[in-house]
C-alpha positions as CSV (number, residue, x, y, z in Angstrom):
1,X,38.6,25.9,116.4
2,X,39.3,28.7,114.1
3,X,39.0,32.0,115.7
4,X,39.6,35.4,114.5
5,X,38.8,38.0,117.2
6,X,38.8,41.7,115.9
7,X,39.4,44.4,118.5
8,X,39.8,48.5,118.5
9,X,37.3,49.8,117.5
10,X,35.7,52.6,119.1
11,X,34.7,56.6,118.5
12,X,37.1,58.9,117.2
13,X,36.9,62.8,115.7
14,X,37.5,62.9,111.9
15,X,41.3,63.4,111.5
16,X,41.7,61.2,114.7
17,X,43.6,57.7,114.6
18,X,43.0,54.0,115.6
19,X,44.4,50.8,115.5
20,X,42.6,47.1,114.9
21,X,43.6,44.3,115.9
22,X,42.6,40.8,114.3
23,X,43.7,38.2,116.7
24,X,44.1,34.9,114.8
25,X,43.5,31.2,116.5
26,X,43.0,27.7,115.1
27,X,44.9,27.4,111.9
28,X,48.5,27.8,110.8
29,X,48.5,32.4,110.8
30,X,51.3,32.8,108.3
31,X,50.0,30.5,105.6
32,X,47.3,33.0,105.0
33,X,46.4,36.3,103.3
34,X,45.0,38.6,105.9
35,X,42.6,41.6,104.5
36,X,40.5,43.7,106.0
37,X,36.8,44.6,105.5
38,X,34.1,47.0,105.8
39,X,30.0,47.5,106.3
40,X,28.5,50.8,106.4
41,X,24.4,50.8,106.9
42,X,22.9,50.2,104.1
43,X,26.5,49.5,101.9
44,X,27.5,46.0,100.7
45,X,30.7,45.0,102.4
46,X,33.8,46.4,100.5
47,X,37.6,45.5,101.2
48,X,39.5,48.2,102.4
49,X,43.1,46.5,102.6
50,X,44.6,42.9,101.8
51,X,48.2,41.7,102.3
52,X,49.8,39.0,101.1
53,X,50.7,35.2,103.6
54,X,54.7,36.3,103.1
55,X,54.0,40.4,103.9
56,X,55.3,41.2,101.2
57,X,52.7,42.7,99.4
58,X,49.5,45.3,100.2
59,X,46.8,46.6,98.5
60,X,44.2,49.5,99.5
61,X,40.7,50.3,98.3
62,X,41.4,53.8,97.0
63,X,38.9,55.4,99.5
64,X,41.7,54.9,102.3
65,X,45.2,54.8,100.1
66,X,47.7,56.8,101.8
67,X,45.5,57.0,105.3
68,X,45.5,53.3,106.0
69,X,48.3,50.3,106.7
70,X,47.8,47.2,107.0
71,X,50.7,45.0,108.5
72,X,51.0,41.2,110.5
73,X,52.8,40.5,113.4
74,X,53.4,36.5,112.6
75,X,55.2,36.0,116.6
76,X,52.0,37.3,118.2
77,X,49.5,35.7,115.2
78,X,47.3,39.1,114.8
79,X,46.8,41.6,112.2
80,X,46.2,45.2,112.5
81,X,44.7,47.9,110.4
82,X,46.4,51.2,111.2
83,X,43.8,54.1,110.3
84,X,45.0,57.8,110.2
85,X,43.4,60.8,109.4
86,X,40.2,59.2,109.7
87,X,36.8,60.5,107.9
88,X,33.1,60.1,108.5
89,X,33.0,58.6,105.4
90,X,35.1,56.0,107.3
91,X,32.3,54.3,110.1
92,X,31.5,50.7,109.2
93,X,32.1,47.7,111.0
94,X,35.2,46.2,110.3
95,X,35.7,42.7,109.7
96,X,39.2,40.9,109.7
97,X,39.6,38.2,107.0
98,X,41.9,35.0,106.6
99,X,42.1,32.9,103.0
100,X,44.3,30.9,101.5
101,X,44.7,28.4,98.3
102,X,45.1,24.7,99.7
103,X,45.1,21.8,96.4
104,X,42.9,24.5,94.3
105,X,40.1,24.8,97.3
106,X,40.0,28.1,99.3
107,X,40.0,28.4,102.9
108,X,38.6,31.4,104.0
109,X,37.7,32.8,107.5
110,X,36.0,35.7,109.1
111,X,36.2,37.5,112.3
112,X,32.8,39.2,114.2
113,X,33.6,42.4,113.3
114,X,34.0,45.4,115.2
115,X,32.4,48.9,115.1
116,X,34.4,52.7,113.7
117,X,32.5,55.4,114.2
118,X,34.1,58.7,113.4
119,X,31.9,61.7,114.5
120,X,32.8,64.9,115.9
């Protein structure tokens, strides 16, 4: 089955740091473009960071450009959102995401999420 597990989420102090992990199961990990989401209460989800199958390429919402890095370990089939300097602004549930292009159909995949908060 395709699995993505997301992990790392927790409570931090605004300026504080953590690391997520999307642990990636049941389909082929470096054939696909990993990004991550967010939902805040009462928000629509919003994607915060997106890289490309190959790595080569990354994109940020501007809300968490220069704060946030998004990178994929393709050995150990997970992807991680590194969050520094992290803001209030920042608590959402985070939601790890999988697509790719397959004969003009997209394939697309979502992890559980898991919850930020950052309060002091």
């Amino acid at each position: 089955q395709v699995q993505l597990v997301e992990s790392g989420g927790g409570l931090v102090q605004p300026g504080g740091s953590l690391r997520l992990s999307c642990a990636a199961s049941g389909f082929t990990f470096r054939s696909y473009a990993m990004s991550w989401y967010r939902q805040a209460p009462g928000k629509e989800r919003e994607l915060v960071a997106g890289i490309t199958s190959a790595g080569g390429s990354t994109n940020y919402a501007d809300s968490v450009k220069g704060r946030f890095t998004i990178s994929g370990d393709n050995a150990k089939k997970t992807a991680y959102l590194q969050m520094n300097s992290l803001k209030a602004e920042d608590t959402a549930v985070y939601y790890c995401n999988a697509n790719t292009i397959w004969s003009g159909v997209r394939l697309e995949y979502w992890g559980q999420g898991t919850q930020v908060t950052v309060s002091s």
